[in-house]
C-alpha positions as CSV (number, residue, x, y, z in Angstrom):
1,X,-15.4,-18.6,-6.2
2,X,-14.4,-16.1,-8.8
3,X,-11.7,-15.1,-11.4
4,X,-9.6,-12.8,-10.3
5,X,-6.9,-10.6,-11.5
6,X,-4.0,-9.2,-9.0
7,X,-1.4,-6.2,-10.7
8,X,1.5,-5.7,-9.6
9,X,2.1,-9.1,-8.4
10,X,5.8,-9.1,-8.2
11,X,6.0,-6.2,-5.3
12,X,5.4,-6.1,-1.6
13,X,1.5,-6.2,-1.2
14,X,1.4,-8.4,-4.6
15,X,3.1,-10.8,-3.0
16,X,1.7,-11.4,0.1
17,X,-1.7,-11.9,-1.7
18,X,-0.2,-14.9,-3.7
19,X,0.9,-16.3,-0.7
20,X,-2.4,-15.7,1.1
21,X,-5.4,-16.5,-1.9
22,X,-3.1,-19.8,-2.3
23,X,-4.7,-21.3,1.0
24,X,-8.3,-20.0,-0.3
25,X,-9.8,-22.6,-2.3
26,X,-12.1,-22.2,-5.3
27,X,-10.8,-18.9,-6.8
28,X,-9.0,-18.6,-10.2
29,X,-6.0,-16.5,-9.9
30,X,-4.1,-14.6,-12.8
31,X,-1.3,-12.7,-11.1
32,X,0.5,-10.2,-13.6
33,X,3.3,-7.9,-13.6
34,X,3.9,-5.1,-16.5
35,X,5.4,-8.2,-18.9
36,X,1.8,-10.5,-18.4
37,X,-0.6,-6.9,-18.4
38,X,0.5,-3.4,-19.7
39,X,-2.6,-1.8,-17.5
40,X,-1.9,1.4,-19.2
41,X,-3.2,0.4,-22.5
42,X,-6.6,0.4,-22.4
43,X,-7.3,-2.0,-25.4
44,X,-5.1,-4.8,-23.5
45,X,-6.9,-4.4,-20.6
46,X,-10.1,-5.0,-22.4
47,X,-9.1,-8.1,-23.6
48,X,-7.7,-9.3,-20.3
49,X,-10.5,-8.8,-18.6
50,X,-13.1,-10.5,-21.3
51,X,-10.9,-13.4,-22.4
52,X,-10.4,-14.3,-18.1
53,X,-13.7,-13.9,-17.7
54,X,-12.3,-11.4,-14.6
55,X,-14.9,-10.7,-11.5
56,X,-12.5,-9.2,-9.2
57,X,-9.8,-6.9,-9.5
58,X,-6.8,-6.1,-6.9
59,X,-5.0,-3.0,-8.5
60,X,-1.3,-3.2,-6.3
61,X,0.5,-2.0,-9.4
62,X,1.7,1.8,-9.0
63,X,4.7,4.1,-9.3
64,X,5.9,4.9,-5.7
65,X,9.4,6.6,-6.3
66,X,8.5,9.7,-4.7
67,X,11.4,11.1,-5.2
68,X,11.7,10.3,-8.8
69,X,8.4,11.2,-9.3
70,X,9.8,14.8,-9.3
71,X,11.3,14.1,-12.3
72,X,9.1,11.4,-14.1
73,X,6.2,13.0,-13.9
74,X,4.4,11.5,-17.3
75,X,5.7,8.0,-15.9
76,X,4.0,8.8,-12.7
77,X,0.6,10.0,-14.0
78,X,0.6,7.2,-16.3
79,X,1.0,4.5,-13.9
80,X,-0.7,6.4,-10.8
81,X,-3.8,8.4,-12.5
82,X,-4.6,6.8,-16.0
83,X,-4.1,2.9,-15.6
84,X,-6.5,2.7,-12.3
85,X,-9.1,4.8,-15.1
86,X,-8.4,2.7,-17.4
87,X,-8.9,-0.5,-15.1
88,X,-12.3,0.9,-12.9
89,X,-13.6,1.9,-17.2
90,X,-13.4,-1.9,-17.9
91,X,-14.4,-2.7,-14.6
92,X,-17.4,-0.8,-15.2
93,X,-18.0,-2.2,-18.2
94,X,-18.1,-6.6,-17.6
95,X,-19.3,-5.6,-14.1
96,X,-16.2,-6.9,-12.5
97,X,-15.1,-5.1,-9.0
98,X,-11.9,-3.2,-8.5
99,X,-10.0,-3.1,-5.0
100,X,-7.5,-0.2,-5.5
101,X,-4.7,0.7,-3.8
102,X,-3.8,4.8,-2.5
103,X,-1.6,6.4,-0.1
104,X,-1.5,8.8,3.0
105,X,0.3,10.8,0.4
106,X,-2.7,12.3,-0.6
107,X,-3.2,14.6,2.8
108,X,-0.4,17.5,3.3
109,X,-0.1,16.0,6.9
110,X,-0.5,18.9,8.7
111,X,-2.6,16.9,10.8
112,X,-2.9,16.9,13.9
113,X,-5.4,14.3,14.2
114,X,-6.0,11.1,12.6
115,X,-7.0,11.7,8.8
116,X,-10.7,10.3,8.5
117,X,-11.6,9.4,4.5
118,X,-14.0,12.2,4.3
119,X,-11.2,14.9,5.0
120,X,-10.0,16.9,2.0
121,X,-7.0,16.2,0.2
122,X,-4.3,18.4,-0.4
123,X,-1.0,16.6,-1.7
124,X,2.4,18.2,-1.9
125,X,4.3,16.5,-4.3
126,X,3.8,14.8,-7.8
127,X,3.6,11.3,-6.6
128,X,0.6,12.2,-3.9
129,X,-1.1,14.2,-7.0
130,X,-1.2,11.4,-9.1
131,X,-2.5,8.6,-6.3
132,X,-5.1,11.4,-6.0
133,X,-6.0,11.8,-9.3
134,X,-6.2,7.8,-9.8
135,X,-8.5,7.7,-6.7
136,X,-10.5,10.4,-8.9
137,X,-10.9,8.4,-12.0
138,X,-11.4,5.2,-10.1
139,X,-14.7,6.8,-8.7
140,X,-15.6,8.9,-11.4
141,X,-15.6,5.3,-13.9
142,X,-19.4,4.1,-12.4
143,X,-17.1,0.7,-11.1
144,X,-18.2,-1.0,-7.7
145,X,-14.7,0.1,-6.3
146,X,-13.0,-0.2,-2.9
147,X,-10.5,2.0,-2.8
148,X,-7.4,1.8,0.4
149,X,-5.6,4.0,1.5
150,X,-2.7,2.7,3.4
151,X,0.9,4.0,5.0
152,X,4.7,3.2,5.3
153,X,3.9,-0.3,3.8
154,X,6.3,-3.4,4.5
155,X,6.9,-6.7,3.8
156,X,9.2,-9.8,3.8
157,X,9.0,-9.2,-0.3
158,X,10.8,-6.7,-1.9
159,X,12.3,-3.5,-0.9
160,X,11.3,-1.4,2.2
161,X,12.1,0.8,5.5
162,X,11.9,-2.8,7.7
163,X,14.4,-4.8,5.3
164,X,16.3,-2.0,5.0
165,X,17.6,-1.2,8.5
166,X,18.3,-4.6,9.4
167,X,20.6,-4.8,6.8
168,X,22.1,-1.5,7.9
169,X,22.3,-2.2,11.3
170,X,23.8,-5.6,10.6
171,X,26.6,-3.0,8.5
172,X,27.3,-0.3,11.2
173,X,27.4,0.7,14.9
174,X,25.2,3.6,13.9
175,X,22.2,4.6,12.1
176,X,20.4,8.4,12.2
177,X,16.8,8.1,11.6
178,X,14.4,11.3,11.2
179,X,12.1,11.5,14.3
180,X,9.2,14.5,13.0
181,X,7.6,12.0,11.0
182,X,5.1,11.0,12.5
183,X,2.5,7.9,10.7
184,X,1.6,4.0,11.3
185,X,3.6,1.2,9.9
186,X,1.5,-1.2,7.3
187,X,2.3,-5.0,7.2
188,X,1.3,-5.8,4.1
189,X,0.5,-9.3,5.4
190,X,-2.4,-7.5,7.6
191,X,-3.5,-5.3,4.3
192,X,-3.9,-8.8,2.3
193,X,-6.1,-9.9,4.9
194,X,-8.3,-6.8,4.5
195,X,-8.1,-7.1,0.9
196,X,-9.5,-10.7,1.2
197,X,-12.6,-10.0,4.0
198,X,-13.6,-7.3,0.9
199,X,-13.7,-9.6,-1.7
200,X,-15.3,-12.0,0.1
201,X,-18.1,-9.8,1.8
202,X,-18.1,-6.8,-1.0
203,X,-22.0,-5.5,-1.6
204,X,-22.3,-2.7,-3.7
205,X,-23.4,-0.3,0.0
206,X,-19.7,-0.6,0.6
207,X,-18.5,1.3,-2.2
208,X,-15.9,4.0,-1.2
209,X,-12.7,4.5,0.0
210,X,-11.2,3.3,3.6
211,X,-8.4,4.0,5.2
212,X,-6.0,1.1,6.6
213,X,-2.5,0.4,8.8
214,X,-1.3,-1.1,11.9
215,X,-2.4,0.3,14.6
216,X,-0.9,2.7,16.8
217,X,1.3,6.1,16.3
218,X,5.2,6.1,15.7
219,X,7.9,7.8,14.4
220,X,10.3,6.5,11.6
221,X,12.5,6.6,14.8
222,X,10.8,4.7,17.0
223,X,10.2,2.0,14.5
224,X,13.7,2.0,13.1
225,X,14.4,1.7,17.1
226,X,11.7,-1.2,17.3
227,X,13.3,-2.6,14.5
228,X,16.8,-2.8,15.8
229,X,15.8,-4.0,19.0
230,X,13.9,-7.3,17.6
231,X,17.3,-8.3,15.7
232,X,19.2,-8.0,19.1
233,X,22.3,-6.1,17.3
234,X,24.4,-3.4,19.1
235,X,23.7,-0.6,16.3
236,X,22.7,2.6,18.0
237,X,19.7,4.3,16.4
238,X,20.1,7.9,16.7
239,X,16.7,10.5,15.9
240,X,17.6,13.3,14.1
241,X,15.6,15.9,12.2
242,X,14.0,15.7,8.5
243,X,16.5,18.2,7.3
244,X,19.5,16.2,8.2
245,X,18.2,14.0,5.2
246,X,17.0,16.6,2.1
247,X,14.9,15.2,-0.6
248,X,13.2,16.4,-3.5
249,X,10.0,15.6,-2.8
250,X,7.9,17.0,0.2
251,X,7.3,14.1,2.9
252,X,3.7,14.6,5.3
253,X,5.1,15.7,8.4
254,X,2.2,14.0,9.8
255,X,-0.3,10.6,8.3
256,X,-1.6,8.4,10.5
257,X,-4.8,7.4,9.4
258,X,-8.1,7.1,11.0
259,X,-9.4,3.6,10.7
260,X,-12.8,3.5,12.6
261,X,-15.0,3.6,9.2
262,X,-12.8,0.3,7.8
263,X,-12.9,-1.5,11.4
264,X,-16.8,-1.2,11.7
265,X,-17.4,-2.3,8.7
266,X,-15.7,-5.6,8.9
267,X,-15.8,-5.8,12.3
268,X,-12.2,-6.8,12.9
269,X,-9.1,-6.2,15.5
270,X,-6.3,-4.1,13.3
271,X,-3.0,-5.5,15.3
272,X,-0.6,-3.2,16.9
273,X,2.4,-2.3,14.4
274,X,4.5,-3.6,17.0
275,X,2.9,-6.8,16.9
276,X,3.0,-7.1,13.3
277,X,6.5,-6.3,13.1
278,X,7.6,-9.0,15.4
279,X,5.6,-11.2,12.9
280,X,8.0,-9.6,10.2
281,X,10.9,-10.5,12.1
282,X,10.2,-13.8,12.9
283,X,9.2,-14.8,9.0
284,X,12.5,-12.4,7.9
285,X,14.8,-14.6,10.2
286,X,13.5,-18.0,8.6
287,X,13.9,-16.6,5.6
288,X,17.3,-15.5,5.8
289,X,18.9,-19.0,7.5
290,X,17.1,-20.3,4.2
């Protein structure tokens, strides 16, 4: 049992750990958003932490517009680098434990072979900089800290790839999707299950950082193609190259993770992303006859 504090409870991995820690008994759960817990301003967090009593924190909250990060750099760096510092510092301080949140972002994905967490990181755009930098000040705080580094995250909550091209496909005969990038899809459903087996099993000779998706290797192609296929719709997927679609920020050509250190650890089965997805599908489809 233990009071626990979960940021950025209104997104995609937020969300699917309300819906799992509500069928844990015994736990205290304060789930907060930006309105309930400005985590950028270190006195609030203080407070928080010492008025809840908190033992526990899962940090989802972070600024993942990477293309906007371009341009909002100070948002970024505020919301990606300082919170976690500030959060891992008070965590540090009324010995609480913080489970954060990173990216494949943080490799260049050159690859081209799984990224294991002792490989170096070199990010290529602002939004990868910061989630490196936060990982930085998360470690450099004295915390117990977990930190996770997951990829192409997706949900039934919010906004994503998934929900995104089957509401596409439902709108036209055709869709082009790139096919040379090259990473795992993460069901946020699976990461929350992670999260959990951490919290519940965490001694201070597992501090450090892990790496965590589906498993298997895909395209955004081939699971646009996956994706299409489970909804049964006519809508030809079509692969077509990263410069068909320019952005402003640099995307890893390549960032599947390695996840041997995280799976011997907690000695568990990571499903297939195919798998997983069918899960998706299955909860999307109740969800959407309501």
């Amino acid at each position: 049992m233990a009071n626990i504090l979960i940021t950025g409870a209104k997104g995609q991995l937020g969300s699917e750990l309300k819906e799992l820690f509500f069928g844990v008994e015994g736990d205290t759960l304060f789930f907060t958003d930006v309105a309930e817990l400005d985590i950028t301003n270190r006195e609030s967090v203080y407070h928080f932490l010492n008025d809840k009593n908190i033992e526990v924190i899962i940090n989802c909250a972070a600024y993942t517009a990477v293309d906007k990060a371009e341009e909002e750099s100070e948002i970024c760096d505020k919301v990606n680098r300082k919170a976690p510092g500030i959060l891992a510092d008070e965590a540090n301080a009324c010995g609480a434990l913080l489970i954060h949140i990173s990216t494949d972002y943080v490799f260049d994905g050159v690859g081209p072979t799984p990224y294991k967490e002792s490989m170096s990181t070199n990010p290529v755009g602002v939004y990868g900089k910061t989630k490196v930098e936060g990982e930085l000040e998360v470690m450099r705080s004295g915390a117990n800290y977990i930190i996770i580094r997951t990829s192409w995250l997706y949900s039934v909550y919010g906004n994503n790839f998934a929900k995104t091209i089957l509401r596409l496909s439902s709108e036209r005969e055709s869709l082009n999707v790139v096919f040379d990038q090259i990473g795992t899809p993460t069901y946020a459903k699976d990461l929350a299950k992670v999260i959990l087996l951490f919290k519940q099993r965490y001694t201070p000779q597992m501090k450090g950082i892990y790496h965590f998706s589906n498993e298997g290797v895909c395209s955004w192609y081939d699971f646009a193609l996956e994706i299409v296929k489970l909804s049964g719709r006519r809508c030809k997927v079509m692969p077509v190259t990263s410069d068909k679609f320019p952005t402003k920020a640099v995307r890893p050509p390549y960032s599947v993770l390695d996840k041997g250190k995280i799976k011997e650890l907690l000695n568990i089965d990571i499903p297939h992303w195919r798998d997983s997805l069918a899960d998706f599908y299955r909860k999307e489809s109740i969800a959407s006859r309501g």
